[in-house]
N, C-alpha and C positions, 0 to 999 in steps of 0.2 A: 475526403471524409471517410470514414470507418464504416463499418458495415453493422448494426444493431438486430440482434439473434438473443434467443433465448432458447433454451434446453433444459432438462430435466436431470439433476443430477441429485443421488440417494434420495430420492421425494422431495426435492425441493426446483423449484423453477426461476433458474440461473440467468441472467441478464448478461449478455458479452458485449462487447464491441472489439469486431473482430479488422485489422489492418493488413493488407499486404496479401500474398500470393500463396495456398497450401503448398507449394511447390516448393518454396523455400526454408529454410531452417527455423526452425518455431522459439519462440520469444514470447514468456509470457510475463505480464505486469502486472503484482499486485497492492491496492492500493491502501492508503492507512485506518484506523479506526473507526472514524467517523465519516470516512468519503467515496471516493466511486472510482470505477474504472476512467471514467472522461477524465480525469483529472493528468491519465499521459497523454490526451489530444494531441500536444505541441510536439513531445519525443517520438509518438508513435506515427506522428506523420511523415518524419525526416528519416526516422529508419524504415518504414514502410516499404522500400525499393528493395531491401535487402534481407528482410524477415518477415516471416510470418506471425502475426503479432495478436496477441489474446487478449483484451483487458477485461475480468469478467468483473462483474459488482459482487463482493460476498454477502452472505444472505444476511438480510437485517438492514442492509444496504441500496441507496438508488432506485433501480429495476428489479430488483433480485426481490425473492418475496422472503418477508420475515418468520423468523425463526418459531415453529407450531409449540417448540420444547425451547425456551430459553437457555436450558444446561448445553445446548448444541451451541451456544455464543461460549466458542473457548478452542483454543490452540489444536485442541486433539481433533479436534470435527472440520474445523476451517482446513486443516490437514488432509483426512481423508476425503472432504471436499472436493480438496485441490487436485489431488492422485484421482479420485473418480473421473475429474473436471478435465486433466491431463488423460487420461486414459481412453474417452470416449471420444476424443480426438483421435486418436490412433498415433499419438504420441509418444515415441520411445525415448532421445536426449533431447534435449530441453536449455535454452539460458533462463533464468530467472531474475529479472528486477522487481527488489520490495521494497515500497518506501511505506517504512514506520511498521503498523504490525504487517503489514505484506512483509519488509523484510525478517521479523521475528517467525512468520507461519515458513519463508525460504529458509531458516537456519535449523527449524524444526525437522522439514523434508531431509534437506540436503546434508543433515547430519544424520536421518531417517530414512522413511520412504523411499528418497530417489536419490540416495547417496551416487550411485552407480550410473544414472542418468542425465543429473544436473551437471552440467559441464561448466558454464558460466554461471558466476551468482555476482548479482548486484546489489551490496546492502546500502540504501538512503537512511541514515541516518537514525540508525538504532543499535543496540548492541545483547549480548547473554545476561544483560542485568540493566535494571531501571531504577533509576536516582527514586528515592521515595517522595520528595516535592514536586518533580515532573509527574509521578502518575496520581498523586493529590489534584495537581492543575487540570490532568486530562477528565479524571473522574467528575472535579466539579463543573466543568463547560459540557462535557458529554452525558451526563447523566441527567442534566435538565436544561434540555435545548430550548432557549427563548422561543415564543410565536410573536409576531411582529403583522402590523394590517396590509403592509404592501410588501411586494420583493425589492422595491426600491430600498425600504428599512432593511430588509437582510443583508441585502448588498454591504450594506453601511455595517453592518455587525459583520459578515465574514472578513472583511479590511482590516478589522481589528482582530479580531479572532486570530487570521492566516495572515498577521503583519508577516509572523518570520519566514512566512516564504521565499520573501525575498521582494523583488523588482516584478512584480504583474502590470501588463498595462491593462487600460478600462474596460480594453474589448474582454480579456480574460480576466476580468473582476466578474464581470457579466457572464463570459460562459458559466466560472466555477459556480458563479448563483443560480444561474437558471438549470443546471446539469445536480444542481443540490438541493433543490426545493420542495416541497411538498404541502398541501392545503388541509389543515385542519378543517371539521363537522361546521366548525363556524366562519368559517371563508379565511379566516386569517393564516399566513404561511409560514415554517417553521423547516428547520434542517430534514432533510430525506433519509432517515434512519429511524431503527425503532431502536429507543431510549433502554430497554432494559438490554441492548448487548455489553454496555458499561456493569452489568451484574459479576463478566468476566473476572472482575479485579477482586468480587469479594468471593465467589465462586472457584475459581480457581487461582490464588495468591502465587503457584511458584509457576503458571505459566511463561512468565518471558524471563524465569531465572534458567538460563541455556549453556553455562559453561561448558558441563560435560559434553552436549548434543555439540557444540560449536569446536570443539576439539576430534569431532571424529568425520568434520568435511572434509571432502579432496580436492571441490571442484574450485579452479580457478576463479577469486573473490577478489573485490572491488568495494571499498568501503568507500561513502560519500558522509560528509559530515558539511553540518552548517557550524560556520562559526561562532556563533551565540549560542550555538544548544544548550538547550537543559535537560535533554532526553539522552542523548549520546554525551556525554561526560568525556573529556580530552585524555582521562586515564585510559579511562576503560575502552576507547578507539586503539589509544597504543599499547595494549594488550591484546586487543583482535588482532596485532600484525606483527605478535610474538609467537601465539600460538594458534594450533586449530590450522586452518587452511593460508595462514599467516597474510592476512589480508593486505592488498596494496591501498592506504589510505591518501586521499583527496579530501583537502578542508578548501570549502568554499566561503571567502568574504563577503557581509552583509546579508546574511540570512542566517535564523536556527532551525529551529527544529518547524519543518523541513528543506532542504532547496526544493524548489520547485520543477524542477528538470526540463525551464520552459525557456532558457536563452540559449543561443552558439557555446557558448565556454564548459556550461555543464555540461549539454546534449556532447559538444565532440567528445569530451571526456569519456562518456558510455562507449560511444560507437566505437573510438581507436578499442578500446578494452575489448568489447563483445567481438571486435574483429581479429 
């Protein structure tokens, strides 16, 4: 199991779960929109012997405490976040797995910030450009997160919600619920995030349009695609592995937007690459 810490990073109090041995090469994971670090539990266990592994919650997220300025919910901030976040570690190279905006905030950096540092990048299923009915679907389920009277009911709504993960079994239907939860003034429970970071999309419009940033990474890149996506678009993967860091892509059958990165066939996929 993971090690749960919290830290203070630019005025804000960061939420980690931290994996594996300071001693080893550091790995950090960061995770989508709407969810939390637990959500690599299953990958960060298997790679745990061989990296030192970070999953922090971003702020507005989880553990992590919400955002005091909602304009801080946007690419440029999660960014220097991350470099703070990375930094107070005593952090110099780095691999980086992002699935969904974790991999948009890694394309940000490592065309940015930590060009020169990110060695490995792992992008889950996202790309320098977003289908406009993909971030219409995100805006509308994240911008008003049901509340439901039991966690049993959420359960039952993230099934549906996170079909395209792929293959979860019950035990991790359960973790994802109980690691995403949180209890409304009136007892009833509702998703672990505060609702105005979807502001992003109308706040900041050209956030995850990334061509140029995405053309000037170096670090050896890993594209993972679900095959259903609606987010990562089959063009626009085989243009990531035209240009830019000319990424090696892996589409995975029976999930879209996202895989999960929680069975043997993804997880080896990461590990041979990161190795």
């Amino acid at each position: 199991m993971g090690t749960s810490r919290y830290m203070n990073v630019l005025g804000y109090e960061i939420h980690v779960t931290e994996w594996g041995d300071r001693e080893k090469p550091p790995l950090v994971m960061w995770h989508g929109l709407a969810r939390t670090g637990r959500d690599f539990d299953d990958i960060a266990r298997v790679l745990s012997d061989r990296y030192w592994i970070l999953c922090p919650d971003t702020i507005g997220r989880g553990l992590s405490q919400w955002a005091t300025d909602p304009a801080d919910y946007g690419i440029d901030f999660y960014g220097k976040l991350a470099v703070a976040f990375i930094d107070a570690h005593g952090i110099d190279k780095l691999r980086w797995l992002g699935l969904s905006m974790g991999g948009a905030i890694g394309i940000h950096l490592a065309g940015g910030a930590l060009k020169d540092r990110m060695t490995h990048f792992v992008v889950n299923d996202i790309g320098p450009e977003l289908p406009g009915p993909a971030v219409e679907r995100i805006k509308g389920y994240a911008g008003k997160p049901p509340s439901f009277k039991t966690v049993s009911e959420l359960e039952a709504f993230f099934r549906i919600a996170y079909k395209p993960y792929g293959d979860l079994t019950d035990e991790q239907w359960r973790r994802l619920t109980e690691t995403s939860v949180r209890r409304n003034p009136d007892g009833s429970v509702t998703p672990h995030y505060d609702p105005r970071m979807v502001g992003q999309f109308e706040r900041y419009p050209d956030d995850y349009n990334q061509w140029d940033v995405w053309k000037r990474i170096t670090a050896k890149t890993l594209l993972l695609r679900g095959a259903d996506s609606d987010l990562l678009l089959p063009e626009v993967a085989i243009q990531m592995t035209l240009s830019g860091p000319k990424a090696k892509l892996v589409t995975f059958p029976g999930c879209g937007h996202a895989p999960a990165l929680n069975v043997p066939e993804q997880i080896s996929v990461i590990e041979e690459f990161l190795a």
